[in-house]
PAZAPA-4460 file (N, C-alpha, C; in steps of 0.05 Angstrom, whole numbers, plus 32768, in hexadecimal, padded with zeros to 4 digits):
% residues 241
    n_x    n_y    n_z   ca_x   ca_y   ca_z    c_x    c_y    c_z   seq   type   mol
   7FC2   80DD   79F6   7FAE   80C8   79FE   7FB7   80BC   7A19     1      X     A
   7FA6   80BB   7A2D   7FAA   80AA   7A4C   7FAE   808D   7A45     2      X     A
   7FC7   8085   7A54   7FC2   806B   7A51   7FA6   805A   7A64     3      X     A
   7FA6   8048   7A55   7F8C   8038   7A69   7F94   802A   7A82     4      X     A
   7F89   8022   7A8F   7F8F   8014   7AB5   7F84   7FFA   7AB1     5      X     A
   7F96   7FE2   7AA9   7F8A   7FC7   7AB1   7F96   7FB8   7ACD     6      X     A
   7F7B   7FB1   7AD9   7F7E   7FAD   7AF3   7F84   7F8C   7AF3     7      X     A
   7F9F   7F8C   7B02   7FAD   7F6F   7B04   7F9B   7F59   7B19     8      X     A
   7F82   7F4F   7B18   7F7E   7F42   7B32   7F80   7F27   7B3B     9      X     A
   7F9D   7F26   7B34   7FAF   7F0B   7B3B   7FAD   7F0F   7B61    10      X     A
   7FA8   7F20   7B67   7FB9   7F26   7B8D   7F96   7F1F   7B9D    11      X     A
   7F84   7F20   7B8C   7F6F   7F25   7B94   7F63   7F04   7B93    12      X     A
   7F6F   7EF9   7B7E   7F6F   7ECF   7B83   7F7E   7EC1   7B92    13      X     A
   7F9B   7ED2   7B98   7FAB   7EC9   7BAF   7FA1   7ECA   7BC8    14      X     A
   7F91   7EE2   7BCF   7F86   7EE2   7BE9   7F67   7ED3   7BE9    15      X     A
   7F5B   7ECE   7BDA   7F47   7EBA   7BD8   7F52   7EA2   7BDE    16      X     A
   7F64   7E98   7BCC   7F6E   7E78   7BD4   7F7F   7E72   7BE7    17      X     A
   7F8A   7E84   7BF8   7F93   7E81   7C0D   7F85   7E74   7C24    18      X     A
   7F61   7E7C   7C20   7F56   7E6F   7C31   7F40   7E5B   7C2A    19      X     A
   7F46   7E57   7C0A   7F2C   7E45   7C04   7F11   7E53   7BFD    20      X     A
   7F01   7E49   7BF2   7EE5   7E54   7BF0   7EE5   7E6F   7BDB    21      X     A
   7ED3   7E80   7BDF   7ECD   7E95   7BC9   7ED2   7EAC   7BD3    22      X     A
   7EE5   7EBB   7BEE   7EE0   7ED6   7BFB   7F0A   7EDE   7BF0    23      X     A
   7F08   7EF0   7BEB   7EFA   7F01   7BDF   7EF3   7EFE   7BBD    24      X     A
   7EDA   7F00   7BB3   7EC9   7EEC   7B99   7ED4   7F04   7B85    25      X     A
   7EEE   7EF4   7B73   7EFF   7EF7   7B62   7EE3   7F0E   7B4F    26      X     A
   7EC9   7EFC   7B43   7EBF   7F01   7B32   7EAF   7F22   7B37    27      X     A
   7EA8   7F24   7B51   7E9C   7F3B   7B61   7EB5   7F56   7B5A    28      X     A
   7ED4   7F4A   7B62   7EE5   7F6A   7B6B   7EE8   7F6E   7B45    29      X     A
   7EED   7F53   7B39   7EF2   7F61   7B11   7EDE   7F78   7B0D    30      X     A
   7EC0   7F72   7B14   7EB0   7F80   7B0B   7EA6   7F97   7B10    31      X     A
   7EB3   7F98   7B39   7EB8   7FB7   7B46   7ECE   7FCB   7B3A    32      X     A
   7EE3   7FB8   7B27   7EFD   7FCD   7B25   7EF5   7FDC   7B18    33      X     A
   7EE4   7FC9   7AFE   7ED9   7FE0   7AE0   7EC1   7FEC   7AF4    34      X     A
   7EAF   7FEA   7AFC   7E9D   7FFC   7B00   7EAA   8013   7B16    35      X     A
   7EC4   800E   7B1B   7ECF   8024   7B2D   7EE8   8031   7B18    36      X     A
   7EE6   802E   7AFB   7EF8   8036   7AEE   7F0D   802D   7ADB    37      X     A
   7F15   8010   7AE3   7F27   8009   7AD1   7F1C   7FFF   7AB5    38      X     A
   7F2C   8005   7AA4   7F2B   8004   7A90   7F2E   7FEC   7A7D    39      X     A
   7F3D   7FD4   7A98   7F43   7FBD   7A8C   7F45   7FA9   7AAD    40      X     A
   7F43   7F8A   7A9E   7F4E   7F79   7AB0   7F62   7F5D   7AAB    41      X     A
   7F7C   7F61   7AB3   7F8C   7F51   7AB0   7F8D   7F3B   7AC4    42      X     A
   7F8C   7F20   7ABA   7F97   7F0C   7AD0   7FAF   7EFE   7AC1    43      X     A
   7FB7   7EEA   7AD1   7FD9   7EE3   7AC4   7FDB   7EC6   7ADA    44      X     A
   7FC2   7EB6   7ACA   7FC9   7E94   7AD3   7FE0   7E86   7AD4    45      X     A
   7FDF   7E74   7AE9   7FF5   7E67   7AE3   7FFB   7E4D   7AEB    46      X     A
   8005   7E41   7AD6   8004   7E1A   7AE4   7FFC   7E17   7AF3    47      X     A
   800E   7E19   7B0F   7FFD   7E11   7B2A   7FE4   7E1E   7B29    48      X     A
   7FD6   7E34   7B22   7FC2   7E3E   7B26   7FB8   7E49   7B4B    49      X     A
   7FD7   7E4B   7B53   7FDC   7E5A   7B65   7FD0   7E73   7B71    50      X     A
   7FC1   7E87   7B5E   7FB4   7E9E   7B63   7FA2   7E99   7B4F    51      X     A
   7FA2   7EAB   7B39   7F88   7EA9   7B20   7F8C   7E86   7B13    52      X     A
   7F74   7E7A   7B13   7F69   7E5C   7B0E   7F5C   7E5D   7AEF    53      X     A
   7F68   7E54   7AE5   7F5A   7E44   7ACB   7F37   7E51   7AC5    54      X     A
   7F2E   7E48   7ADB   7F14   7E4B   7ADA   7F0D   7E6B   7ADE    55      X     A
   7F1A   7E74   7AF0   7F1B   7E95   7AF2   7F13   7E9F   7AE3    56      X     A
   7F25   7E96   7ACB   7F2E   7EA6   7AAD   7F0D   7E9C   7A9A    57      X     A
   7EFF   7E82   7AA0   7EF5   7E7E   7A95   7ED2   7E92   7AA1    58      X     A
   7ED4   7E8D   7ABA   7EBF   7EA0   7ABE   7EC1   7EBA   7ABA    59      X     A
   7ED7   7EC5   7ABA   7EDD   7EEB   7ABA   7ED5   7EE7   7A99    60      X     A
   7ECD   7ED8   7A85   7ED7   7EE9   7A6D   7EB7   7EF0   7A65    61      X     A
   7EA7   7EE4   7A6C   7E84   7EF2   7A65   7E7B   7F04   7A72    62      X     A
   7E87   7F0D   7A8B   7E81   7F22   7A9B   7E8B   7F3D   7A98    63      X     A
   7EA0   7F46   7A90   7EBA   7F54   7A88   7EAB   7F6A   7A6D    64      X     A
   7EB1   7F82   7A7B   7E9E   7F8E   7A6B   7EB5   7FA4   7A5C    65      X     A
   7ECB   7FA0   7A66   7EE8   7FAE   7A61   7EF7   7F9D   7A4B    66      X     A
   7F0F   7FAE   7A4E   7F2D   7F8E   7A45   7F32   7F7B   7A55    67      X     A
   7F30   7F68   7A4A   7F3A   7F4D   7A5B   7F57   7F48   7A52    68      X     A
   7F70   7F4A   7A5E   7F89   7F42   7A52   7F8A   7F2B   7A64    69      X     A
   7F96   7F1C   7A5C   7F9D   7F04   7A65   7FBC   7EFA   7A61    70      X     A
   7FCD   7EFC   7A7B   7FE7   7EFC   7A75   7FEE   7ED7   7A76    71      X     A
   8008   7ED5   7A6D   8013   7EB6   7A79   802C   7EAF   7A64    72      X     A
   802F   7E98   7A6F   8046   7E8B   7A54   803F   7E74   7A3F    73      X     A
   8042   7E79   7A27   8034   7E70   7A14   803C   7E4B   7A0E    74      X     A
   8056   7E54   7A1F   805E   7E34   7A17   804B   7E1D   7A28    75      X     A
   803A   7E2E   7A3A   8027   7E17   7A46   800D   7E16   7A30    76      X     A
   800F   7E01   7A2E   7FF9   7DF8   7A14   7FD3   7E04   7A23    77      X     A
   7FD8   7DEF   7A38   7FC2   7DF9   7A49   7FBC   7E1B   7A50    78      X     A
   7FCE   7E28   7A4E   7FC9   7E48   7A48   7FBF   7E57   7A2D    79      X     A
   7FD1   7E3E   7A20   7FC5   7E47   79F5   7FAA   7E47   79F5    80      X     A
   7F9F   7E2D   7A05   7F81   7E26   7A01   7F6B   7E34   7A14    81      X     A
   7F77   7E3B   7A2A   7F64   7E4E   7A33   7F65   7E65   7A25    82      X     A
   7F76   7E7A   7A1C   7F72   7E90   7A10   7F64   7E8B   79F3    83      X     A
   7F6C   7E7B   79ED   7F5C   7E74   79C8   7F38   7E72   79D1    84      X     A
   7F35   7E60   79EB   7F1D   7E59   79EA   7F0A   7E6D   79FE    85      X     A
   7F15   7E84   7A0D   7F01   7E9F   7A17   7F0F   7EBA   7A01    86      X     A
   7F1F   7EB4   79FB   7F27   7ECF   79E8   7F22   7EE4   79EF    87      X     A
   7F37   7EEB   79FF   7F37   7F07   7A07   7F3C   7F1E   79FA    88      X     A
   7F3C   7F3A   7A07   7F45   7F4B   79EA   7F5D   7F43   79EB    89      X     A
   7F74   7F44   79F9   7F96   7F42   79F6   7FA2   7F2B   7A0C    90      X     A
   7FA9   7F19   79F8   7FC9   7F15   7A0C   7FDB   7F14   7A05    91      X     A
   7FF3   7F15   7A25   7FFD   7F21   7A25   8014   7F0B   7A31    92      X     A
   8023   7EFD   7A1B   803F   7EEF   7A1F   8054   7EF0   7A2F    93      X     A
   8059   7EE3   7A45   8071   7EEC   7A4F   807E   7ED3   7A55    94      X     A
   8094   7ED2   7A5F   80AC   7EBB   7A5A   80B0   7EB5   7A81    95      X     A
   8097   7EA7   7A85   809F   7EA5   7AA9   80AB   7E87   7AA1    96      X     A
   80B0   7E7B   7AB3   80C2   7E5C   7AB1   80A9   7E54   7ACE    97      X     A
   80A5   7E3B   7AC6   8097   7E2F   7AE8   8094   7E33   7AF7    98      X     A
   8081   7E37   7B0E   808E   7E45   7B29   8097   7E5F   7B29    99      X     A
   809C   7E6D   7B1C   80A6   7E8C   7B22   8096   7E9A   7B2C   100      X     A
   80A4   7EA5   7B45   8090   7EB2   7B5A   8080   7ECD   7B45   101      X     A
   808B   7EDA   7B40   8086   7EF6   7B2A   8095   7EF7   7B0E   102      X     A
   808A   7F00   7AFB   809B   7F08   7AE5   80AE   7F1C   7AE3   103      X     A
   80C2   7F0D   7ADD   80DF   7F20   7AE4   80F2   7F2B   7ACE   104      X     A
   80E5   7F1E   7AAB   80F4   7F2D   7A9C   80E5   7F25   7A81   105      X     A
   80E9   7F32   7A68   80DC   7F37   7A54   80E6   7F19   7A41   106      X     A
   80E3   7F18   7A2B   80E8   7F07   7A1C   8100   7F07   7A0F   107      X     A
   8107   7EFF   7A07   8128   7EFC   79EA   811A   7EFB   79D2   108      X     A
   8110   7F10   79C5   80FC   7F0F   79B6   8114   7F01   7994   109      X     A
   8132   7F08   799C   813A   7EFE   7987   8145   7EDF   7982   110      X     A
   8143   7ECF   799D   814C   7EB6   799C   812E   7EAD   799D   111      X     A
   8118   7EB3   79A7   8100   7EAC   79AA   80EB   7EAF   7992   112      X     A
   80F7   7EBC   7973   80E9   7ED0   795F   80D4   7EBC   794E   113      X     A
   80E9   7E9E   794A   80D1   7E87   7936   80C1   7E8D   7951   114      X     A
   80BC   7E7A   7964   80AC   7E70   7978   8097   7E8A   7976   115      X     A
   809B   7EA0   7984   8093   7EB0   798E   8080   7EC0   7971   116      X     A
   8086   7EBA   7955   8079   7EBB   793C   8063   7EAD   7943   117      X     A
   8068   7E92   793B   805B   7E80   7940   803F   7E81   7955   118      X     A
   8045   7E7D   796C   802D   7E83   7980   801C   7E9D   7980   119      X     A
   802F   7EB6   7975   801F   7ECB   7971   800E   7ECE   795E   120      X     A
   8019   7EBD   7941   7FFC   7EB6   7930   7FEC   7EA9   792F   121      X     A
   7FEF   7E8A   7948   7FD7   7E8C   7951   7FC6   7E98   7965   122      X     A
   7FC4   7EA6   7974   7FBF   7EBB   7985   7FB0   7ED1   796F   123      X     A
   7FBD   7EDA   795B   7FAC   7EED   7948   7F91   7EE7   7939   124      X     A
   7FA6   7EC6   7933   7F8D   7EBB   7922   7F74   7EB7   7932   125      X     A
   7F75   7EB7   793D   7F5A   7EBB   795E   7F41   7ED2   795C   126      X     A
   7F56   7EEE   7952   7F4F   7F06   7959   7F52   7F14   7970   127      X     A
   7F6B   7F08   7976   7F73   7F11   7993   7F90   7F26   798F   128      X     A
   7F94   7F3A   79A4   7FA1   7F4B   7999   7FBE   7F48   79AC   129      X     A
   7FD8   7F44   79A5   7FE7   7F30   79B2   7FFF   7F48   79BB   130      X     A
   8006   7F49   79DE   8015   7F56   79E1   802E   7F44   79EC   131      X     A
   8043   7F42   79EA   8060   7F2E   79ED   8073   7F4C   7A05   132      X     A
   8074   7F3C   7A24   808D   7F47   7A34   809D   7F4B   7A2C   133      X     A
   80A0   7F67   7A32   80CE   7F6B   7A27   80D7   7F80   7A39   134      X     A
   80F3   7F7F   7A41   8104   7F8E   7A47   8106   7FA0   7A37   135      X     A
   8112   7FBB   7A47   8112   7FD8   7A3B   8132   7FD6   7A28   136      X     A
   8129   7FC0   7A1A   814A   7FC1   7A08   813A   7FC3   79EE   137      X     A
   814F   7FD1   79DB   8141   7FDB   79C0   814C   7FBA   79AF   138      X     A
   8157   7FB5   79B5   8160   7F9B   79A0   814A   7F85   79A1   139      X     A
   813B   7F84   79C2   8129   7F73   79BD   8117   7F80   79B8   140      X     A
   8102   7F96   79B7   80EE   7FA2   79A9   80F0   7FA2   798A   141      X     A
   810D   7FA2   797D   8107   7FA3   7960   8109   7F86   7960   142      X     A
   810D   7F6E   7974   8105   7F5C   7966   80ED   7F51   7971   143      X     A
   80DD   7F5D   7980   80C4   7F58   7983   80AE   7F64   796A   144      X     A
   80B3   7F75   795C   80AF   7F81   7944   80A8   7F64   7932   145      X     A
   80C6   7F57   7935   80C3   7F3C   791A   80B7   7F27   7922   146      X     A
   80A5   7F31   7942   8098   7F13   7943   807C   7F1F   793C   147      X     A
   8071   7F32   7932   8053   7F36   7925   8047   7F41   7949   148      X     A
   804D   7F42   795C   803F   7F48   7977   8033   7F65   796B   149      X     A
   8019   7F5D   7977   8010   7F82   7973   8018   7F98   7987   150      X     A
   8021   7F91   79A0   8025   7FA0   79B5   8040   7F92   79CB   151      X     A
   8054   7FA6   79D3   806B   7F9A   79E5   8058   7FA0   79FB   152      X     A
   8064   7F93   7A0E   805B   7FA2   7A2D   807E   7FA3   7A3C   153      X     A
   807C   7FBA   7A47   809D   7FC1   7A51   8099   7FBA   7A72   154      X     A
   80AB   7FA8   7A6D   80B1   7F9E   7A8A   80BB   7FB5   7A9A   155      X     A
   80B4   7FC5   7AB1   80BD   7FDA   7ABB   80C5   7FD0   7ADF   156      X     A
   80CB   7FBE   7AE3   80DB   7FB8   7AFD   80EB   7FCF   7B03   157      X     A
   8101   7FCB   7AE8   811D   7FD4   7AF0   810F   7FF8   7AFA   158      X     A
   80F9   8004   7AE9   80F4   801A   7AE7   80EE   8024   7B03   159      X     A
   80DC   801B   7B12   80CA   801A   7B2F   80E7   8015   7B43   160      X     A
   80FA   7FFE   7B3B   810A   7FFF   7B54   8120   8013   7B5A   161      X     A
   8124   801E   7B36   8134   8038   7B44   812A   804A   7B40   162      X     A
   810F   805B   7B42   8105   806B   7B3F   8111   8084   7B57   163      X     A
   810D   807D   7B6F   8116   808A   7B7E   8135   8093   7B81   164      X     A
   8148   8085   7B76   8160   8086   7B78   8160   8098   7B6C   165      X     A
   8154   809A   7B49   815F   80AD   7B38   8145   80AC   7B21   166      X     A
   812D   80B6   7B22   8118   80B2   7B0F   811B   80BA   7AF1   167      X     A
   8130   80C6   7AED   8134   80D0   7ACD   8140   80C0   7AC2   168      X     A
   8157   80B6   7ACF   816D   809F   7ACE   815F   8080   7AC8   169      X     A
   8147   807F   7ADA   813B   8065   7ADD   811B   805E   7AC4   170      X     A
   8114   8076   7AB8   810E   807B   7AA8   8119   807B   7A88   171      X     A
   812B   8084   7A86   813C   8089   7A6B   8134   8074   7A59   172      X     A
   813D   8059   7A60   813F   8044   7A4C   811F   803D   7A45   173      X     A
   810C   8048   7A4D   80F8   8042   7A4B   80EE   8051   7A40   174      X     A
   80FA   806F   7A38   80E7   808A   7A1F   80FF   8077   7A02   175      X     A
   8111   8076   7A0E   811F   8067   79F6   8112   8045   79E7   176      X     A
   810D   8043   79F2   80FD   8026   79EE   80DC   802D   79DF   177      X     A
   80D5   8044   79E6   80BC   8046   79E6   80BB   8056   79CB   178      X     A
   80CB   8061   79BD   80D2   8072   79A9   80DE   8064   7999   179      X     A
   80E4   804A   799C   80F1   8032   7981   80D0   8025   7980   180      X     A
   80C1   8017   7997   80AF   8013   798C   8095   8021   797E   181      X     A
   809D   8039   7987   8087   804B   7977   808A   8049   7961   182      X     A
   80A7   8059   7952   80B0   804C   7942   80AF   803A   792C   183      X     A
   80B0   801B   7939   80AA   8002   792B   808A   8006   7937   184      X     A
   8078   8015   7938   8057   8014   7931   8048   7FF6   7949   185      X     A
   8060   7FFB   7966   8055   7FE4   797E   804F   7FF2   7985   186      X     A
   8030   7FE3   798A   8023   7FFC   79A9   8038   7FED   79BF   187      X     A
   8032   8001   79D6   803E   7FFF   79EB   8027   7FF6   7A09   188      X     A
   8030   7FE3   7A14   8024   7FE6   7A29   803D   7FE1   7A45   189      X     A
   8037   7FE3   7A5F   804C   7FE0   7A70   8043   7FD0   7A8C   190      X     A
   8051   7FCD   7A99   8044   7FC4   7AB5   805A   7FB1   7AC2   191      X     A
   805F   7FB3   7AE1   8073   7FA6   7AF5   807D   7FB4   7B08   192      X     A
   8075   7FB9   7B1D   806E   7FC6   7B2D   806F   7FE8   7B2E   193      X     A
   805E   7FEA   7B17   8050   8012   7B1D   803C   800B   7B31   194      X     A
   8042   8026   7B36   8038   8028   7B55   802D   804B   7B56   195      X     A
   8018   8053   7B65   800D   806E   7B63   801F   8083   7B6A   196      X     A
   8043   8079   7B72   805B   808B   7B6F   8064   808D   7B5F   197      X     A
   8069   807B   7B48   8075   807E   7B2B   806C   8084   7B13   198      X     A
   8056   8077   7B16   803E   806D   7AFC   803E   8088   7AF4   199      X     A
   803E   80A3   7AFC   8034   80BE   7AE6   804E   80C6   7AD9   200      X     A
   8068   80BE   7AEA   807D   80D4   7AE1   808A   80BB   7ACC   201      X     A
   807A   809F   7AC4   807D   8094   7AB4   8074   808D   7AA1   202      X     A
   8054   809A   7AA8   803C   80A2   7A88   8041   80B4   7A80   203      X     A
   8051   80CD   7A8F   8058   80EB   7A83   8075   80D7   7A63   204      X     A
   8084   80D0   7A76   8099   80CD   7A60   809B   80B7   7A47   205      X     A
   808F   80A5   7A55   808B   8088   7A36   8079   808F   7A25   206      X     A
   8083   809C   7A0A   806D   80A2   79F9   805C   808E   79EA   207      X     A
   804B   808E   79E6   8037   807B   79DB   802C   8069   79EE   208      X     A
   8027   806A   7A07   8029   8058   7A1F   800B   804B   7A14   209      X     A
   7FF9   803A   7A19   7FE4   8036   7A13   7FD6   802C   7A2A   210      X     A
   7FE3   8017   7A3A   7FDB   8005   7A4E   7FE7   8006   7A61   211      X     A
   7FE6   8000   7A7C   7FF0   7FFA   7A96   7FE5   7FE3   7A9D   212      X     A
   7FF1   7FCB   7AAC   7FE8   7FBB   7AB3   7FEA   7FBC   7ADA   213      X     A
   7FE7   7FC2   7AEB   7FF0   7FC7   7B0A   7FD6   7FB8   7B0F   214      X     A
   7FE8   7F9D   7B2A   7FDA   7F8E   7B3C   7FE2   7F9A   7B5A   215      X     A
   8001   7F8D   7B5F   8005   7F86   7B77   7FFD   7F9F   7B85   216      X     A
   800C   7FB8   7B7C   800E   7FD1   7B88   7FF1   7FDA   7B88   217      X     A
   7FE2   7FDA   7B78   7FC1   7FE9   7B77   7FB3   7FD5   7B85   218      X     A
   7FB5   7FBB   7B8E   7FA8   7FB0   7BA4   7FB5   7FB3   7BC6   219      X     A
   7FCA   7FB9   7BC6   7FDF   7FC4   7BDC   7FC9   7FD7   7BDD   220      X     A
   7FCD   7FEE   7BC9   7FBE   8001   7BD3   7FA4   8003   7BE4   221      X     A
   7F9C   7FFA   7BD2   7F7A   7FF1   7BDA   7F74   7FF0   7BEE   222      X     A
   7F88   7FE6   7C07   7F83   7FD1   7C1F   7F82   7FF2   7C2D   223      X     A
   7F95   8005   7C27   7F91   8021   7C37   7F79   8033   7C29   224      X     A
   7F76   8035   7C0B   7F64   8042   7C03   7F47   8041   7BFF   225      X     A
   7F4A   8022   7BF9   7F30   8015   7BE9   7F32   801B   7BD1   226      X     A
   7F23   8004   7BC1   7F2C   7FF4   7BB2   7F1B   800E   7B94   227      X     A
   7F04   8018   7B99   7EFD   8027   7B8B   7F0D   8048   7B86   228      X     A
   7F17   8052   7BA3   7F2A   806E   7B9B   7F47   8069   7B99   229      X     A
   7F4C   804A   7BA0   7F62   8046   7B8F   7F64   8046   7B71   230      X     A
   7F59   803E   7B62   7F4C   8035   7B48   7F57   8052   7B3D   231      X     A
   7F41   8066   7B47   7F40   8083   7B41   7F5D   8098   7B46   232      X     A
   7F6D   8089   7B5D   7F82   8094   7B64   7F90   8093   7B4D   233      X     A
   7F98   806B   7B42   7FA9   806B   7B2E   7FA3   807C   7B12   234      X     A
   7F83   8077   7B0B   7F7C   8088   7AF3   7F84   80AC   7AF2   235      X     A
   7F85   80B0   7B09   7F89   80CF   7B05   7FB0   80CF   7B06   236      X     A
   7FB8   80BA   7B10   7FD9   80C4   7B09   7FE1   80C2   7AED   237      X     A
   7FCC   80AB   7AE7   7FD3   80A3   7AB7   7FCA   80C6   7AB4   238      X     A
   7FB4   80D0   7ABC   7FA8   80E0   7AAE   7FB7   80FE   7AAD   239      X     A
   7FCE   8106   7AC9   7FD1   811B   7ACB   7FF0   811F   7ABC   240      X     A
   7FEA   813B   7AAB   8007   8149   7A9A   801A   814D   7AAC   241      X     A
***
């Protein structure tokens, strides 16, 4: 099975609010990605509301004819209540702290396991289908297991930055990771900077892959390709053996 392409358009609010006003209209490029292919749309609010806005989230969710994942950190209350109150199909937990420019590492799913219980049943009790950040370590996937999450998403930084150094090497911990959660019966999803150089020789090897989440790099692209045979670029690297 291909994994699916959810299109990150966090980069696409940054360059809107940079200058004020509605160009380029957040609500217009969500609805070009799926009609140019993607399969999903992720945004990933945040306090300051710096790039994707509160309200973003509230207009994208009646238009959205795809997956809506909606990323963030749960300990902001004001994030509990927007996701409870548009209910998207998935979100997707991660452990940023204030101000963090990007998300830079997965959860402690075993010092974090009451809490991270906790918020995830309410998130279910919703009907919402709940994926929790982690590092490619097997100790925290089996204890992302005991917090009830239906889906990890594998933080793949480390994966993308040494890809070129040594791609089998920079890969490994991640068919290993991906084979405990198969395993313990977690879907898998991934995303942090794949890019249309890595992303296939990394859907060939993570078995059970389900999801991709790529912003920064598939809007990079865009600026050389456009924004519709980029779309198509990334879908054919998930798709090819």
């Amino acid at each position: 099975m291909t994994a699916k392409l959810s299109v990150n358009i966090n980069k696409i609010a940054t360059i809107r609010n940079s200058r004020g006003g509605n160009t380029p209209n957040l609500l217009t490029v969500a609805m070009d990605c799926e009609r140019f292919g993607a399969q999903g749309i992720t945004v990933h609010p945040r306090p300051d509301e710096r790039h994707i806005r509160y309200k973003d989230v509230q207009d994208l969710k009646p238009i959205l004819k795809t997956e809506f994942n909606i990323e963030g950190n749960p300990r902001e209350q004001k994030f509990v209540d927007l996701v409870l109150q548009t209910k998207p199909a998935q979100v997707t937990l991660v452990p940023d702290g204030l101000g963090q420019l990007t998300s830079d590492h997965g959860w402690d799913t075993v010092s974090n396991k009451n809490y991270l219980v906790d918020i995830i049943c309410v998130f279910k009790k919703a009907g919402i289908r709940t994926s929790i950040f982690v590092d490619a370590d097997l100790k925290m996937i089996e204890g992302a297991k005991e917090t009830g999450t239906d889906r990890i998403e594998l933080y793949t930084e480390s994966y993308a930055k040494h890809f070129f150094e040594n791609k089998e090497k920079a890969v490994a911990p991640f068919i290993v990771a991906a084979k405990k959660a198969n395993e313990l019966g977690l879907g898998i999803n991934a995303g942090h900077d794949l890019s249309l150089q890595n992303l296939n020789y990394f859907a060939k090897n993570v078995e059970g892959l389900l999801e991709v989440s790529i912003g920064h790099a598939l809007i990079s692209d865009s600026l050389y390709f456009g924004l519709e045979n980029t779309i198509q670029l990334y879908l054919r690297e998930l798709a090819k053996k």
